[in-house]
C-alpha positions as CSV (number, residue, x, y, z in Angstrom):
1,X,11.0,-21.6,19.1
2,X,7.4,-22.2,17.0
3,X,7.9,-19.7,14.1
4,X,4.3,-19.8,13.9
5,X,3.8,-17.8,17.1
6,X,7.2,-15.5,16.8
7,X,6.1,-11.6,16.7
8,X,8.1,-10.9,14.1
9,X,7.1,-13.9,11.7
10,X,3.1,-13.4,12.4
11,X,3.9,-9.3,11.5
12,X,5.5,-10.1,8.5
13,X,2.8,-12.2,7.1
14,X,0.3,-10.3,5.8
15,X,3.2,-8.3,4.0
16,X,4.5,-11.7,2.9
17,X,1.1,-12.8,1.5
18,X,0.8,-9.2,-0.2
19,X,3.7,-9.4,-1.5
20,X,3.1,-13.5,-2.8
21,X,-0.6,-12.1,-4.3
22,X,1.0,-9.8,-6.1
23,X,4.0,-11.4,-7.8
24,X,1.2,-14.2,-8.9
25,X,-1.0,-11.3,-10.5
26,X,-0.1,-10.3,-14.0
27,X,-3.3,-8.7,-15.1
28,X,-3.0,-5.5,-13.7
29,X,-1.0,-4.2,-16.9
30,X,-4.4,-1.9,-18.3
31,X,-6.3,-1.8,-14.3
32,X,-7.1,1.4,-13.5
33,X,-5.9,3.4,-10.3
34,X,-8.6,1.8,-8.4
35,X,-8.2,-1.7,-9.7
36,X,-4.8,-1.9,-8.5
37,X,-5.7,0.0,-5.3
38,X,-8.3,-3.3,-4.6
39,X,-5.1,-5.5,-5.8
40,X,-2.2,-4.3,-3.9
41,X,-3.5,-1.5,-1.3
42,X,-7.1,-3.1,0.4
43,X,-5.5,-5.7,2.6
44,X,-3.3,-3.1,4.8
45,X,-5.0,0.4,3.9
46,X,-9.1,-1.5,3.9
47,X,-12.0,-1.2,1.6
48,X,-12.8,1.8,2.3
49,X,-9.0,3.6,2.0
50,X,-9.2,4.2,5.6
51,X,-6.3,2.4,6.9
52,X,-8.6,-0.3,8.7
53,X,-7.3,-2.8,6.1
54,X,-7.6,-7.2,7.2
55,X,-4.0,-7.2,8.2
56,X,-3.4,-4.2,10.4
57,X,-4.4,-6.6,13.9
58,X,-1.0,-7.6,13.0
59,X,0.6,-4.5,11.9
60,X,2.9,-2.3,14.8
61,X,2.0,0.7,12.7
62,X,-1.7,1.5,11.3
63,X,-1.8,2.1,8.0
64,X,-2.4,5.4,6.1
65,X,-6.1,6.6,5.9
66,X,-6.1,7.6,2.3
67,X,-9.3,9.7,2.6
68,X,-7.5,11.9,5.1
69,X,-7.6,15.4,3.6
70,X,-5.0,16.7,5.5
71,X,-2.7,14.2,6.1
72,X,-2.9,13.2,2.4
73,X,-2.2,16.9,1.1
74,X,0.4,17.1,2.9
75,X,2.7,14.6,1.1
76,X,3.3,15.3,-2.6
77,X,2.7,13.4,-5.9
78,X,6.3,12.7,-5.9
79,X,6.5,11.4,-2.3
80,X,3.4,9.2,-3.0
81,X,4.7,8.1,-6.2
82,X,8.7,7.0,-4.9
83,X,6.4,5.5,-1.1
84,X,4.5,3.3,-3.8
85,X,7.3,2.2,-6.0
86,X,10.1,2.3,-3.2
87,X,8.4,1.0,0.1
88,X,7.4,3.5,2.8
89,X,10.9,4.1,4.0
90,X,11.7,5.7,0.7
91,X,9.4,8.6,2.6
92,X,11.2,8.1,5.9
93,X,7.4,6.2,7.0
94,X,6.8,2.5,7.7
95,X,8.9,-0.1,7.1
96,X,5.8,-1.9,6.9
97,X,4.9,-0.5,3.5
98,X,6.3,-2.5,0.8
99,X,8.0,-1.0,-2.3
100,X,5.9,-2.2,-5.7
101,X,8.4,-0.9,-7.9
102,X,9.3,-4.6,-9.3
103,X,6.0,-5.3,-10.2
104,X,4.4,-2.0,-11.1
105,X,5.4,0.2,-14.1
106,X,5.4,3.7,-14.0
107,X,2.2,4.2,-15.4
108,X,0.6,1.8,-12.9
109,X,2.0,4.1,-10.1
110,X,0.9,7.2,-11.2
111,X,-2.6,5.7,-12.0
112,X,-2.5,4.6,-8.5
113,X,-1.2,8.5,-7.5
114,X,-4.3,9.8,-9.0
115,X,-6.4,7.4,-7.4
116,X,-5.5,8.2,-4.2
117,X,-5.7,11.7,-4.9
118,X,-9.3,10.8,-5.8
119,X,-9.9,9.0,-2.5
120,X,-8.9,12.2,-0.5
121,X,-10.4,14.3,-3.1
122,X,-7.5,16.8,-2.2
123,X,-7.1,17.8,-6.0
């Protein structure tokens, strides 16, 4: 079997290459909410928060649109906090969704929280 052409491989690189980028990056320490969102988020979630990130052609699973009023409101602080540190399963969502809790502190999260509540402009 080419690994290079295995559904499973090819889905789990642009998490893979996420996850490389950011274990490599060690300047995020004083970025701002939206820094980090162009850092971490852009490549699944897209430019423009929409979910029409580079990687979702091979994603099972669209990504969240974080300027989605509605869907965004519905979740809490807390939920988007523990799906940003723990991985979307944390939140019973995507698997997809990797947890960023071993490279983000605390304070990076919840300036990533109130970014995306920014991006929504639901508070």
């Amino acid at each position: 079997m080419n690994l290079s052409t295995s559904p499973v491989i090819r889905q789990a690189m642009p998490l893979i290459a996420a996850l490389l980028f950011a274990w490599f990056s060690t300047a995020h320490a004083a970025e701002s909410g939206k820094d980090m969102y162009k850092t971490y988020c852009w490549q699944c979630h897209g430019m423009n928060a929409d979910g029409m990130g580079l990687n979702i052609p091979d994603m099972s699973v669209q990504p969240r649109d974080h300027t989605d009023v509605k869907s965004m409101t519905a979740r809490s602080d807390d939920e988007l906090f523990r799906a940003i540190r723990d991985g979307g399963q944390a939140i019973d969502k995507s698997i997809l969704m990797p947890g960023w809790g071993e490279v983000l502190s605390e304070e990076d999260i919840q300036n990533l929280v109130r970014y995306l509540r920014e991006l929504c402009r639901c508070k």
